[in-house]
N, C-alpha and C positions, 0 to 999 in steps of 0.2 A: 504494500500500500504506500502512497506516496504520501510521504509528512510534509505536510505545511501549516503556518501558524496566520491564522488571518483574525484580525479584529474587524465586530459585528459586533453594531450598536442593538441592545434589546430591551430599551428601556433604560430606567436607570440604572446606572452602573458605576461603579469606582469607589471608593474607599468609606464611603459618609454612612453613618448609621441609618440603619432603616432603607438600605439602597442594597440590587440585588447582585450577591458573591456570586451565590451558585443559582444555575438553572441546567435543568433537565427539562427536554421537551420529547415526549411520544420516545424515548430508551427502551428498546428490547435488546434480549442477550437470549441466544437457543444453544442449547446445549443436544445434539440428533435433535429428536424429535420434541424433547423439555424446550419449555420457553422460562427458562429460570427469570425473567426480566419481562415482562408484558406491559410495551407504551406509559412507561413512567412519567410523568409530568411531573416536576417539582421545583419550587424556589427555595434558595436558602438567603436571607438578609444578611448583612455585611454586622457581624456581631452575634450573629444569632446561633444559639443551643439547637441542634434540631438531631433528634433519636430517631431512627427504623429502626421500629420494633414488630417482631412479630416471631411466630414458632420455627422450628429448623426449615428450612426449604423454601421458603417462602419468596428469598429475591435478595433479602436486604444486605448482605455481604456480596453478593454479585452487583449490586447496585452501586456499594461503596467504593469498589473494585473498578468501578467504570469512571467513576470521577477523579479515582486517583493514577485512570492510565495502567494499571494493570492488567483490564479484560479490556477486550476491542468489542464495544456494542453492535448489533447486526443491522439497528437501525436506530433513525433520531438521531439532538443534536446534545453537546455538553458544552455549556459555557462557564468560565470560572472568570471573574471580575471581570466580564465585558468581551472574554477573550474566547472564540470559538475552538475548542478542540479536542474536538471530535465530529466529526458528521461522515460515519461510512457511505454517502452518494456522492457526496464530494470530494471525497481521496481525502478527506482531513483529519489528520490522528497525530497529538503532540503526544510525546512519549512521556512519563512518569516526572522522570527529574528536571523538564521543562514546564510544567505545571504550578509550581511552588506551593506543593500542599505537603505537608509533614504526616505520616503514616504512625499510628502504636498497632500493635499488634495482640492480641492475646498471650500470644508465648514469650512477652517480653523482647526475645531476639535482642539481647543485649552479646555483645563478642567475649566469650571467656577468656580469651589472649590479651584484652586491654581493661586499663582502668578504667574507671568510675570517669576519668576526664578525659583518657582516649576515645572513649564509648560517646560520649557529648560533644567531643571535636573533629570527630571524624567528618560530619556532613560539613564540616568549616573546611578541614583538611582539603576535602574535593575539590570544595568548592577556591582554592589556592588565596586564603585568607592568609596574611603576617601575621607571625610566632605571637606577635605582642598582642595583637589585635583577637586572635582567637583564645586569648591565655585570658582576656577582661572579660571576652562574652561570654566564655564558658565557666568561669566563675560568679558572675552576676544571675544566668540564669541556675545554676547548684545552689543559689542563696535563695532564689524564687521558691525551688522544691525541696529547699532543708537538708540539703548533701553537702552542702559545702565543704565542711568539716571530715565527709569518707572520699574524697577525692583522689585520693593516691589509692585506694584500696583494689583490688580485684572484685569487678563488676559481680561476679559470682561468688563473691565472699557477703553477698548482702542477703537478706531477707527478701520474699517475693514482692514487698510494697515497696521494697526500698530499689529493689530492680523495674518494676514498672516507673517509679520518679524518674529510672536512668533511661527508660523509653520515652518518657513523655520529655524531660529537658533535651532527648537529641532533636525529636521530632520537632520544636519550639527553636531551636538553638539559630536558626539561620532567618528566623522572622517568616515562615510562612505564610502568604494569604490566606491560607485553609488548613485546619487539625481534621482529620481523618481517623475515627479510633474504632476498630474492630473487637468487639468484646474483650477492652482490656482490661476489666476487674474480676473473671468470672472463674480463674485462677485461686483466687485468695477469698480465705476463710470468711467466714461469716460478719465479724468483727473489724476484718480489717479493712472488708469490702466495702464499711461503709463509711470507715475512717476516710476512705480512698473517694468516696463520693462525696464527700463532702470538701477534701481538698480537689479537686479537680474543679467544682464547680466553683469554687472561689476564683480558683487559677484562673480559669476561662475570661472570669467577669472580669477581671484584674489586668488582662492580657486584652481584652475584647478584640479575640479571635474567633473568626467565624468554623462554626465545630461542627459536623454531624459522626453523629455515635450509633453504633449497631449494637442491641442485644434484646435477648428472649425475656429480661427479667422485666416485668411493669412496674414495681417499686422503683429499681433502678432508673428507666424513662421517663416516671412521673418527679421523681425529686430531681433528676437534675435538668429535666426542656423546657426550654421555651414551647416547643412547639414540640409535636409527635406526631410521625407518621405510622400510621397501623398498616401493616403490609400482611397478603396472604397470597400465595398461589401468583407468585411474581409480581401482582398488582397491589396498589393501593386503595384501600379501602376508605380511610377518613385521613384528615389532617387538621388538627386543631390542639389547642391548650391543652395540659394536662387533664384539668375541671371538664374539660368540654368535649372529650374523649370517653374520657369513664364517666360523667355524666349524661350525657348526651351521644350514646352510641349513635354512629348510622344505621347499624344493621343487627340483626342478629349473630352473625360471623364476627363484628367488633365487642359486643359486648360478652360473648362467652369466653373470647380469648380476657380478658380484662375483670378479675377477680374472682373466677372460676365458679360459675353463678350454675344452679339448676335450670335449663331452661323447658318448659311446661307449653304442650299443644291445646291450645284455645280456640274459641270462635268468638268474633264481635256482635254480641248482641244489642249495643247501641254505644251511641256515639255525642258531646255533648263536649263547646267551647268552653276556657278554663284559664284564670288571670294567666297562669304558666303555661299553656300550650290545651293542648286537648286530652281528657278524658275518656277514654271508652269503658264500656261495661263488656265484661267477656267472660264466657266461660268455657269450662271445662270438664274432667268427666268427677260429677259428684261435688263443684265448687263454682262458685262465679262471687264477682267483683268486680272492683272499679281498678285500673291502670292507666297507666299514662301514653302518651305516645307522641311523636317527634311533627305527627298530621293527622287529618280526617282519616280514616279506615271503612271503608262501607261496611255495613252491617251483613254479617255472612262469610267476612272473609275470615281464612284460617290466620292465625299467627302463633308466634312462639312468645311465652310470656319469660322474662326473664328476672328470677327470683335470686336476688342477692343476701347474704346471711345479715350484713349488716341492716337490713333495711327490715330485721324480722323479729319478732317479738316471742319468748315462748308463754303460755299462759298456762299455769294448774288449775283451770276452772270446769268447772259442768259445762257450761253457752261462753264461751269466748266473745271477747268484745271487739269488732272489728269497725265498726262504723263504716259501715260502707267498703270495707276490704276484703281480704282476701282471708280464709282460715282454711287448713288442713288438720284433720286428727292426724298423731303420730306417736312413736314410740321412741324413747331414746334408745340409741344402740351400742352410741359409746358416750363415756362424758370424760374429758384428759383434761385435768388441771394444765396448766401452760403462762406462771409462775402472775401474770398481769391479767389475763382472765382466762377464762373455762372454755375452751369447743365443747358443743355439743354435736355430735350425728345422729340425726334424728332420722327414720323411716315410715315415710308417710304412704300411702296406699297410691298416690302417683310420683314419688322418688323420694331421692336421698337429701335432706338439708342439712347444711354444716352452718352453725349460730353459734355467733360468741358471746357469752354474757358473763358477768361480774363472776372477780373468780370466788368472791362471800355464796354463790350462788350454789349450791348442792343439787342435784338430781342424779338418781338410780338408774342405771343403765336397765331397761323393763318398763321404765314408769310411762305410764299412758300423760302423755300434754297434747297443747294444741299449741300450731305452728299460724303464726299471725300478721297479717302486712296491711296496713294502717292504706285506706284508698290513695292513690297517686303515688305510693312509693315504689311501684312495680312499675315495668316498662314493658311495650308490647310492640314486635315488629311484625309487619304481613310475612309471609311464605314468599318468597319469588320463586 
């Protein structure tokens, strides 16, 4: 393929907050007959957090892959700060380290043969930066991620967080327009993972470098974007705020992936405006109530109701009080203490609910309750 780097104006572009870094326009990637990449369309803002999330296979490392010049898309275009490059009809494909985007990785890929400060000078190295000059920046940014002080060490003499810092300061080191980070906390413990997202996200704001981030974890996505895109089956499903994602699914396929919710076959049996959107009445087999939903639904159409644990009440009564909601009989089948509150697994005659309550709260794993969702706190998508 012939490389050339052409600039193509697409709006705003160039360095100002709230002006567009990254664009993807209609990106496919086939892999034979897999379309790992299906017509991605996307902007990233010049500053901006933005995570692909979604479960294994779905696109979002091949996606990340396409922006950093690693995979060659089969179709569409990539622009990075105004700059076209990529567009396979028009012979245009800028290789990797013309790009100027900084890559982490998941496996760290730190060099066991160099230091702590060879590991962070090497991309200066390359790039035929003076001894002097590479000796201030690569200490400045070791002061940024708190290595300063292991700098002479053997990169593989550190801990996994403290080798991921040594991926993120090489990747940062030479000023990139764009961080690129492929699942790189997903390596490290529980504890440190989050130690790890909480500095990175500083880092970011600190640095306001425009980022996007890949991974399967929705904690992860939700505390560190600006924005998130939900990916499945190579394409994108929704794109919006954290709140406005897990609040506000588009579909059914967004909201199941996104806090591992029951979801329940219904029918709309009426329909009814609502200060926050619209109401429907719907049931189902042996239950009916009132849900919410993103539009009008006709009456008759099938949907999937989608029952969240937080949004569910357990009750010890004879007649349960729903006011207009939604109740299931059920039995608890497990109850795990889990140190800040209690799971309960409860088994209801149309599935499984998993409900967190106060961990003061006691129930016998046997005990007959009722399973309770207060009108409008459910959500209800049509069947397509």
């Amino acid at each position: 393929m012939q490389v050339r780097t052409v600039r193509v104006p697409y709006g705003e572009t160039g360095g100002g907050p709230g002006q567009v870094q990254i664009r993807l326009e209609g990106v496919t990637r086939r892999f034979g007959s897999v379309t790992a990449v299906d017509r991605v369309t996307l902007e990233v803002a010049q500053g901006e957090f933005v995570t692909l999330l979604g479960p294994s296979g779905c696109g979002k490392t091949t996606t990340l892959r396409i922006i950093a010049g690693l995979e060659e898309a089969d179709e569409g275009r990539v622009y990075i700060g105004g700059r076209l490059v990529s567009d396979p009809q028009a012979g245009i494909f800028v290789p990797p380290e013309r790009r100027s985007v900084g890559m982490v990785f998941q496996s760290y890929a730190v060099w066991p043969h160099m230091t702590v400060f060879g590991n962070v000078a090497f991309p200066l190295r390359v790039r035929r930066w003076p001894a002097e000059a590479i000796r201030r920046r690569v200490t400045e940014v070791l002061q940024l991620v708190g290595l300063q002080h292991l700098m002479d060490r053997p990169a593989t003499a550190l801990s996994g967080g403290q080798q991921q810092r040594v991926a993120i300061a090489r990747a940062i080191v030479y000023e990139p327009e764009v961080l690129l980070m492929d699942e790189p906390l997903s390596n490290l413990d529980a504890k440190l993972r989050e130690e790890m997202r909480n500095e990175l996200r500083a880092l970011q704001r600190r640095l306001g470098m425009t980022t996007v981030y890949v991974t399967h974890d929705q904690e992860e996505a939700m505390v560190l974007s600006d924005r998130v895109v939900v990916m499945h089956a190579g394409r994108v499903l929704q794109v919006g705020t954290p709140e406005e994602i897990y609040l506000r699914p588009a579909d059914a396929t967004v909201a199941e992936f996104l806090g591992s919710p029951t979801l329940l076959d219904a029918t709309v049996r009426g329909s009814e405006a609502d200060p926050d959107g619209v109401l429907v009445e719907v049931e189902g087999t042996g239950w009916r109530g009132r849900c919410r939903a993103r539009e009008p639904i006709p009456v008759g159409t099938r949907v999937k109701v989608c029952v969240r644990g937080e949004d569910l009440e357990v009750q010890r009564v004879r007649e349960p009080k729903a006011d207009g909601g939604i109740c299931w009989r059920g039995q608890v089948e497990q109850s795990r203490f889990r140190g800040q509150s209690r799971l309960l697994v409860i088994r209801g005659e149309v599935g499984l609910f998993r409900v967190e309550v106060p961990k003061t709260e006691r129930f016998e794993e046997g005990e007959s309750v009722w399973v309770v969702a207060q009108a409008g706190r459910l959500l209800a998508f049509p069947i397509r």
